[in-house]
N, C-alpha and C positions, 0 to 999 in steps of 0.2 A: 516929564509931561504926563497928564493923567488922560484918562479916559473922557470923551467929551459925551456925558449922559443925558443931561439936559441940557440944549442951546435954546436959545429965542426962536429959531425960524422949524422947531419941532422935526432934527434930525433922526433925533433917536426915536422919538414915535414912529415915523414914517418908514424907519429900516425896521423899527417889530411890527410893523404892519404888514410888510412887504415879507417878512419871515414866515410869519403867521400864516397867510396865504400863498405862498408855496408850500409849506407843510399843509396845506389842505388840499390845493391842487396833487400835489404828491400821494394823497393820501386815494382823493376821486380817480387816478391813473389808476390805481393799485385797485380799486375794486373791479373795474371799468373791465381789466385786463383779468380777474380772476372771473367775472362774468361772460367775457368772450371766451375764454378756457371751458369754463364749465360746459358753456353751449356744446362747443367742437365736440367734447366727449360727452356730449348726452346724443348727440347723433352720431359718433362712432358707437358707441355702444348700442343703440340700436340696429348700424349696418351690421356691425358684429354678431348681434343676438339673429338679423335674420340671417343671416349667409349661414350661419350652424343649424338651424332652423330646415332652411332647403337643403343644406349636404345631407342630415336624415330623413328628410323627405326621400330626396331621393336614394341615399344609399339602401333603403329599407325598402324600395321596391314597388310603394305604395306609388312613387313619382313618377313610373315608367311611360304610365299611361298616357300622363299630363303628356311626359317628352313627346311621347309619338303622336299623338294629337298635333302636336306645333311644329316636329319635323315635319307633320304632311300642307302645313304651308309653306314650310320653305319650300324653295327651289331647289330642285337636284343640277349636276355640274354636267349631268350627260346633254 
């Protein structure tokens, strides 16, 4: 038995067609998914850049003032 390539009712078309387009589909997941990646770490990368950003703010000293400015709205526990 051979291979059936071309019949009358256009099987073999309709299964490269159908190929075709899952390798495309496959193709739009794949970008899809490295553009939601991308995103995730363009804003981790920013939370990162500032939170190192304020530990020398603050560890230098310069941040002290801001803290105590904003402890004196907090609430004390007395």
């Amino acid at each position: 038995m051979g291979r059936k390539r071309f019949d009358r009712g256009g099987y073999y078309a309709d299964r490269k067609e159908n190929k075709a387009n899952a390798k495309l589909e496959r193709g739009e997941m794949k970008i899809r998914l490295a553009q939601a990646k991308a995103t995730k770490r363009k804003w981790l990368a920013i939370l990162l850049g500032l939170g190192i950003a304020i530990y020398f703010i603050v560890s230098s000293g310069s941040g002290l003032s801001v803290l105590n400015t904003i402890k004196g709205f907090l609430p004390t526990g007395d």
